[in-house]
N, C-alpha and C positions, 0 to 999 in steps of 0.2 A: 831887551824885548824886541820882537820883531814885528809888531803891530803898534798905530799911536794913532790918532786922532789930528787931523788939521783943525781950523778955526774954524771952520765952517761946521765940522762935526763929521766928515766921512773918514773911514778907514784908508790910513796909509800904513804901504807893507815897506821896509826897510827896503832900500833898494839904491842906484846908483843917482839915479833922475831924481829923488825927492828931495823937498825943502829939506834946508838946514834944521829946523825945528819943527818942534809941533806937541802937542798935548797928552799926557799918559791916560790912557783908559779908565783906568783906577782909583788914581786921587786927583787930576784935571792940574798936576803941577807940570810944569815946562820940562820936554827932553830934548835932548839933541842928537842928530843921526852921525855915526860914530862909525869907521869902517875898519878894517884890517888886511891884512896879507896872509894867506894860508898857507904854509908847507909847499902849495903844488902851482904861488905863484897868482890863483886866486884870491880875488875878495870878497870878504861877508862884512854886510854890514848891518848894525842893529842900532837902538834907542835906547839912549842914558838919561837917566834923570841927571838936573843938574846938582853942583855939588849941595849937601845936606838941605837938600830939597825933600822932606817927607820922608823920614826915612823908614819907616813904618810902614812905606806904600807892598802892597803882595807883590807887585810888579817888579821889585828891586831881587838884581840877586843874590839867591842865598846859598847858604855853603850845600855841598852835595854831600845825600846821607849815606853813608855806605852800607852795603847788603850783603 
């Protein structure tokens, strides 16, 4: 996900500068900021819940439906 919640309760956007962790929007269980390497040498980075934390949460992702 690319949005989470700090402790204080404001909106953090995945990014390079933020905490290590922080709070899911959804079910208030702990994620952690998570990055990668793209194809072109860029990085993206987003919020993982951690392991079987909630798994139930909407925020988790799910497989893509095809059309």
């Amino acid at each position: 996900m690319k949005t989470a919640l700090s402790e204080t309760g404001e909106t953090l956007v995945a990014g390079a500068g933020m905490p290590k962790s922080a709070v899911c929007p959804s079910c208030g269980c702990n994620v952690t900021l998570r990055g990668r390497r793209c194809m072109g040498g860029d990085y993206t980075f987003f919020w993982r819940h951690d392991d079987n934390s909630n798994r139930q949460c909407r925020e988790r992702s799910r497989p893509y439906v095809l059309r």
